[in-house]
C-alpha atoms as one frame of an Amber mdcrd trajectory, in Angstrom:
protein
  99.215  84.429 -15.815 100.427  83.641 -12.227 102.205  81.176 -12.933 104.350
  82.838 -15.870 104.846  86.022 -13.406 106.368  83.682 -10.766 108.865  81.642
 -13.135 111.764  84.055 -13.104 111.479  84.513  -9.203 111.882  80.582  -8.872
 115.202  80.418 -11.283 116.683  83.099  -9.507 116.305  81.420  -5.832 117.715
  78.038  -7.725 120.441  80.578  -8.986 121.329  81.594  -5.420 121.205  78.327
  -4.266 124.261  77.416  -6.178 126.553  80.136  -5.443 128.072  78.665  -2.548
 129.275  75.853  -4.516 130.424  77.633  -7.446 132.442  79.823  -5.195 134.534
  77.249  -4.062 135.070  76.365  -7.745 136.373  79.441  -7.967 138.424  79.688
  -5.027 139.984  76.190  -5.862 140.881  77.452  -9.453 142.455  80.707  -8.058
 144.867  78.827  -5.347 145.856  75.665  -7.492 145.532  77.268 -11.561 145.933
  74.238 -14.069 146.081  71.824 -11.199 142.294  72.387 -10.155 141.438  72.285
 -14.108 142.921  69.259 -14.609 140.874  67.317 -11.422 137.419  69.189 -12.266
 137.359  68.666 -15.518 137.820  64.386 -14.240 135.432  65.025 -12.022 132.647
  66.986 -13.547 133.511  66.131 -17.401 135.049  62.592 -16.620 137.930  63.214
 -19.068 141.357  62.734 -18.007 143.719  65.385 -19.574 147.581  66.421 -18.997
 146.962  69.879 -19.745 144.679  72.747 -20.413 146.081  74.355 -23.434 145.173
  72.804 -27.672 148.141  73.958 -29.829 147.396  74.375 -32.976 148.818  70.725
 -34.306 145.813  69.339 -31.465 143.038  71.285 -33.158 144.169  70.381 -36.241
 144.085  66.903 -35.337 140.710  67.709 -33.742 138.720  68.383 -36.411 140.415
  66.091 -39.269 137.747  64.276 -38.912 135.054  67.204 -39.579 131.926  66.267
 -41.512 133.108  68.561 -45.107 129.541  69.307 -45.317 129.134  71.072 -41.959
 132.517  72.932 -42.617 130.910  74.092 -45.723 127.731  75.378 -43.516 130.000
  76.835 -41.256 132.298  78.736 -44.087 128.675  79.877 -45.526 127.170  81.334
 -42.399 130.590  82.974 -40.946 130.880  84.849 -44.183 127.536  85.970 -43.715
 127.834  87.048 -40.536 131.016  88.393 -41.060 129.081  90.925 -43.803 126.566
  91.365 -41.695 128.613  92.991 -38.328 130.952  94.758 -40.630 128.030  96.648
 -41.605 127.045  97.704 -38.033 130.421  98.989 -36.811 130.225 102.545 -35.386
 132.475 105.223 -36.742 134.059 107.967 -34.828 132.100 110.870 -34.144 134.107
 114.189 -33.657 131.914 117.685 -33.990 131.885 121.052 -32.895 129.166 122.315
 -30.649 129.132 125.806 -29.187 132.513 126.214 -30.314 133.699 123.063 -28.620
 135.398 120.491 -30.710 134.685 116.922 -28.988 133.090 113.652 -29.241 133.699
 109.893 -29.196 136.546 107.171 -30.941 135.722 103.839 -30.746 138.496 101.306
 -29.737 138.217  97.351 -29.148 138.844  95.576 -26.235 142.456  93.908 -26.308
 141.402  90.423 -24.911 138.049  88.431 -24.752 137.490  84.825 -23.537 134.839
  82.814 -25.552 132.431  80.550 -23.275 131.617  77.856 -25.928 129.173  74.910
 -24.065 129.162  70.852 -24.604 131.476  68.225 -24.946 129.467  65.443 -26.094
 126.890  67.806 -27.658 128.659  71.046 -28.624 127.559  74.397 -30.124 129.741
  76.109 -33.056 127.311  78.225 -33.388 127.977  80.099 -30.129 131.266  80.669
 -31.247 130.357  82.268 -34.475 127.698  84.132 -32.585 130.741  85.688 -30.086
 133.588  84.899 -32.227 132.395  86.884 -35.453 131.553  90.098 -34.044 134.339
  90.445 -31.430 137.049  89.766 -34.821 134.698  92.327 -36.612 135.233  95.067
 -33.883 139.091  94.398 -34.040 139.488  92.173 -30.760 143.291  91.499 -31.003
 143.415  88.482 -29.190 140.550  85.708 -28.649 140.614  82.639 -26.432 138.030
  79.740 -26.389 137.220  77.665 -23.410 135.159  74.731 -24.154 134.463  71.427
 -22.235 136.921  68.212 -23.613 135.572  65.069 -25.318 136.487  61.476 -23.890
 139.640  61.728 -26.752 141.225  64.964 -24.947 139.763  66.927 -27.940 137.230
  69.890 -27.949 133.817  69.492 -30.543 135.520  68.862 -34.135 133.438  72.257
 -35.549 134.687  74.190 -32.438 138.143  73.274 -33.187 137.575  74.182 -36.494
 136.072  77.208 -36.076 138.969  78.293 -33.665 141.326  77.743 -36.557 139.221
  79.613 -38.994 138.810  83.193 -36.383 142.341  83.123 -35.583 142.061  82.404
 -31.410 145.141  82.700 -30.052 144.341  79.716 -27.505 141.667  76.792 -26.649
 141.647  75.973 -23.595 139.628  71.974 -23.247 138.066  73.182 -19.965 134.381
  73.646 -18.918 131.716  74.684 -16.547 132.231  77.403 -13.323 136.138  76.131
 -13.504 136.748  77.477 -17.118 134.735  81.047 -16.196 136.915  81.092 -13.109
 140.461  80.681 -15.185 139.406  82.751 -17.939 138.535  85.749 -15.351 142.007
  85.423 -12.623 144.654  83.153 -15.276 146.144  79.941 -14.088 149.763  79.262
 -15.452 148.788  78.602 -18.832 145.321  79.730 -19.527 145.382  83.657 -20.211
 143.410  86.242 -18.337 140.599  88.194 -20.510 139.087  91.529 -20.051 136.055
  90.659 -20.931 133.979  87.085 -20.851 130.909  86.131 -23.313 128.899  83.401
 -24.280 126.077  81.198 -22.736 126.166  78.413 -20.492 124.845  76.182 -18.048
 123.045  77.779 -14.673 126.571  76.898 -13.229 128.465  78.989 -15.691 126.195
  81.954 -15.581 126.258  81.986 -11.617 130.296  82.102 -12.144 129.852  85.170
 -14.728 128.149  86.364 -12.027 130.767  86.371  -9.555 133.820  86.856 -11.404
 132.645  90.340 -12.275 134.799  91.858  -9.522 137.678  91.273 -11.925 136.527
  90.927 -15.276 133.548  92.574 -17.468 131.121  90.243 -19.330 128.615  90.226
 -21.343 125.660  88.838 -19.265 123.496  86.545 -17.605 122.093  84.115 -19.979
 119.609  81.223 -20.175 117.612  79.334 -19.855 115.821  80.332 -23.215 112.606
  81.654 -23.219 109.940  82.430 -25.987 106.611  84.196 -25.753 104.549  83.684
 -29.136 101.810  86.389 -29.493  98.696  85.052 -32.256  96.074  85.873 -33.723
  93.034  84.442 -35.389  95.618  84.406 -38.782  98.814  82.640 -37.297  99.248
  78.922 -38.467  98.824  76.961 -35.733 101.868  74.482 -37.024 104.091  76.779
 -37.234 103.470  78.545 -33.764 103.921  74.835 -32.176 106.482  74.135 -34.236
 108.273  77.557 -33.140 107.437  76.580 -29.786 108.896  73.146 -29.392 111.938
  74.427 -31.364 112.798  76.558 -28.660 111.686  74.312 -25.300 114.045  71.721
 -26.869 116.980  73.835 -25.138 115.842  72.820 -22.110 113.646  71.768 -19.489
 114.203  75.082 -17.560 112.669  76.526 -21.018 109.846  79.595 -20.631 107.811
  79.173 -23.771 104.138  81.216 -23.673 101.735  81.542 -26.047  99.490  84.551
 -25.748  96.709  84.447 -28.228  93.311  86.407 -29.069  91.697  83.089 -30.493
  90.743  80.549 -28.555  90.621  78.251 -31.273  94.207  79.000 -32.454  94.685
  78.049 -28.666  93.188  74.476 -28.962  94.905  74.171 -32.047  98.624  74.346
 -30.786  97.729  73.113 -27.296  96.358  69.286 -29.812  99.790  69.899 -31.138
 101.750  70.408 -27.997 100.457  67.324 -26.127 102.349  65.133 -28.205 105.245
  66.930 -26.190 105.755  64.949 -22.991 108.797  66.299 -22.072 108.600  69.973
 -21.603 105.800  72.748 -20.199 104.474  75.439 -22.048 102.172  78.033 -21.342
  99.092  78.837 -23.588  96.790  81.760 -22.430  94.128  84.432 -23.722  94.406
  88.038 -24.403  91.831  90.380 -24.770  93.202  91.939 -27.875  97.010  92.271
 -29.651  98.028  95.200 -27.405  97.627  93.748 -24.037  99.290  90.573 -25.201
 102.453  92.803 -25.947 101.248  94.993 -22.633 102.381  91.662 -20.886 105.554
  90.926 -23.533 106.781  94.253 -22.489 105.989  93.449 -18.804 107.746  89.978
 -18.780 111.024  90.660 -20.899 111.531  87.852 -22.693 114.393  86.921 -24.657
 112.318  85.959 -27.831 109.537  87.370 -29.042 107.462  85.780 -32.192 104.244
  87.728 -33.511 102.201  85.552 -35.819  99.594  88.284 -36.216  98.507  89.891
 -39.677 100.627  93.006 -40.011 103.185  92.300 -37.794 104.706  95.760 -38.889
 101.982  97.565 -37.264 102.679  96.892 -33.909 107.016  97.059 -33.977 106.513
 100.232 -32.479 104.647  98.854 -29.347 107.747  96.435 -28.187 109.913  97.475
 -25.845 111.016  94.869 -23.834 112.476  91.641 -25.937 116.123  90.681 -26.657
 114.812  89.886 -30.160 112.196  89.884 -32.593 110.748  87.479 -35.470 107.722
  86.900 -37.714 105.606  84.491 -38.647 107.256  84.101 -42.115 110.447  83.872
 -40.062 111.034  80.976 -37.107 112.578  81.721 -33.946 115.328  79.065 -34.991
 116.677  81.052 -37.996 118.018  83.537 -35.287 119.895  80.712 -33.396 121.830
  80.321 -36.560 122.097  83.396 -39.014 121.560  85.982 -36.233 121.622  89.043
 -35.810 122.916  87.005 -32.692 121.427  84.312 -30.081 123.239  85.389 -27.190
 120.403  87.398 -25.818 119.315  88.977 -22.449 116.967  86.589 -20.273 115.347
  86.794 -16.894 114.257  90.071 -17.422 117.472  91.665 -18.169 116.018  92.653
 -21.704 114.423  95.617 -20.082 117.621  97.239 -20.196 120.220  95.040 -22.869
 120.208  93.562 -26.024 121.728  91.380 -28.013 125.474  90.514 -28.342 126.748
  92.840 -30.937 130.165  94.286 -31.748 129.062  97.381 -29.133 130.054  94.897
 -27.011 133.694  94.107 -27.782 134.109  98.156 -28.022 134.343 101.014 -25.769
 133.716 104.960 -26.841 136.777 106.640 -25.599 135.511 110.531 -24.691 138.145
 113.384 -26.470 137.765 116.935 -26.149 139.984 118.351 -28.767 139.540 122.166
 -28.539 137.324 124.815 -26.527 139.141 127.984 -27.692 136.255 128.818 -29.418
 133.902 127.983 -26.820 130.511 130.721 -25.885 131.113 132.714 -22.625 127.778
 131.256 -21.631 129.363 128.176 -22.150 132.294 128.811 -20.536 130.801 130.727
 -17.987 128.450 127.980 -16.981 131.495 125.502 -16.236 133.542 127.758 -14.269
 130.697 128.440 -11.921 129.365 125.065 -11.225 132.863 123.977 -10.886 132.786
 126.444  -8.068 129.136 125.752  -6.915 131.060 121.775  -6.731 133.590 122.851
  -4.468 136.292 122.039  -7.130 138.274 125.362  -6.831 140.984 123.991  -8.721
 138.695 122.700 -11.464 137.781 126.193 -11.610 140.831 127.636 -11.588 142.488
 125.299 -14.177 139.725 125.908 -17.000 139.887 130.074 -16.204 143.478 130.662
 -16.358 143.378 129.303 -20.340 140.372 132.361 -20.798 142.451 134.963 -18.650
 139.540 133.855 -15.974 142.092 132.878 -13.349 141.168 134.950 -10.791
């Protein structure tokens, strides 16, 4: 139980340790623009490139050579998830309330830079998982950066993918430098209002620090998965689940919390054939203080192979999302809702990427001339009690209460 408690405290000092460095990433970016892109991404990537920008003849060239059955899989899970986001877009909400016509309409942000990791080992699936839902919530204008291969080219299915959402640019750039361009501009790449996707520990701690300039949507990674069991989960798939997830990573947080000991040896037999990551297996007393600690620990996944799984929705609080035993971890990495989820705690108070987050509720007031006195009343005088005479003044003189 310790040990899990102290895990997050440990990323974050490794997280502070590498500020300094990815502030000078960031400074270098700001002063020199595509020059600085151009000598990180040899450096860090070891690609050479002669600029930042894919035209659309480049990405078409980049992905001629995409496997036909992955661009199938693609087509079938972006029209899915295309169905599915359309279905959760807000509407405007405008309603009268003690005679007071007002409310909320819902407008998308103009321009949002995708984060999309790899080079050699890419991730299309983080840019349908960002991509979809921003088009979905009317995002005008969508640019991808995304590390280069040796060829000069981004990940075939990225390029692909690109083509398919209608970006306006891909940028072949990676890491902290990519964040950085993406949040100031250089003198091709475009500035955003808004940066999302996940990333290495060095693009998150640049997320981190462009925020001064530019919104975004989080601090992600590394995963993490807490498995709560009972004496009827399958031991199988609980490892299984479990090594699905650590396999992001050797930064991974993956904890089983179980009420059987024997389901306990089971996965542990299971997990030893795993050399190369760490997980956590440990006893609860019963199903609600294994989700007493869930709900204390915040993870970003949370899997409950327990008979009547139902029964105890209403006792999570703190997860960025939430699967079954019928239903693995993995399949939300794929067909969603999304996998760009709050870690490190920050699921106490977000959620996952959705297209609330490529909107913003404007606030409109569209008539009070039928507003209460009491109403009416009440504003003037805490106006006053504020020390905002004017305020005052300027709301009275419409009610002949100018005085």
């Amino acid at each position: 139980m310790t040990v899990i408690r102290k895990l997050p405290t440990q990323r974050q000092l490794r997280f502070e340790n590498i500020l300094d460095n990815v502030k000078d990433i960031i400074s270098n970016v700001k002063n020199e623009g595509d020059k600085a892109l151009i000598e990180l991404t040899k450096k860090f990537d070891k690609v050479s490139i002669d600029s930042v920008v894919l035209d659309i003849d480049q990405l078409k060239k980049c992905c001629s050579d995409l496997d036909q059955a992955i661009a199938k899989s693609i087509n079938e899970i972006l029209d899915f998830l295309w169905k599915f986001h359309e279905r959760t877009l807000p509407r405007d909400a405008v309603f009268e309330v003690r005679g007071v016509m007002l409310g909320y309409i819902w407008r998308s942000i103009e321009s949002v830079g995708i984060y999309v990791p790899g080079g050699r080992k890419s991730y299309p699936s983080s840019l349908m998982m960002c991509g979809i839902p921003a088009k979905v919530a009317g995002v005008k204008k969508l640019y991808v950066a995304s590390p280069p291969l040796p060829n000069g080219c981004v990940n075939p299915a990225v390029a692909y993918l690109s083509l398919m959402l209608g970006v306006e640019e891909v940028y072949r750039v990676g890491g902290a430098q990519a964040i950085a361009a993406l949040a100031y501009g250089t003198e091709t790449v475009k500035k955003v209002y808004k940066i999302v996707g996940p990333g290495n520990i060095y693009v998150q701690a640049a997320k981190f620090l462009v925020q001064e300039v530019v919104s975004i949507d989080g601090i992600e990674g590394p995963t993490e998965l807490v498995v709560v069991a009972d004496d009827t989960a399958n031991p199988r798939y609980v490892a299984f689940d479990m090594m699905s997830q650590a396999e992001h990573g050797i930064d991974t947080l993956v904890v089983l919390i179980t009420t059987s000991r024997d389901v306990a040896d089971k996965v542990s037999q299971i997990l030893d054939n795993d050399k190369d990551h760490v997980y956590f297996v440990t006893i609860a007393s019963g199903i609600e203080e294994a989700i007493d600690l869930v709900n204390e620990l915040a993870p970003e996944h949370l899997s409950l192979h327990v008979a009547n799984p139902e029964k105890y929705l209403g006792k999570v609080i703190n997860v960025g999302a939430i699967s079954i035993k019928e239903e693995p971890p993995a399949m939300i990495d794929y067909i969603g809702p999304n996998h760009v989820l709050p870690t490190n705690g920050w699921a106490r108070s977000r959620g996952a990427l959705s297209v609330y987050d490529f909107l913003k509720p404007i606030s409109i007031i569209l008539s009070s001339s039928a507003i209460t006195k009491d109403l009416l009343d009440a504003v003037i005088n805490l106006a006053k009690y504020e020390g905002f005479d004017s305020h005052s003044r300027s709301i009275g003189v419409r009610f002949g209460r100018d005085s």
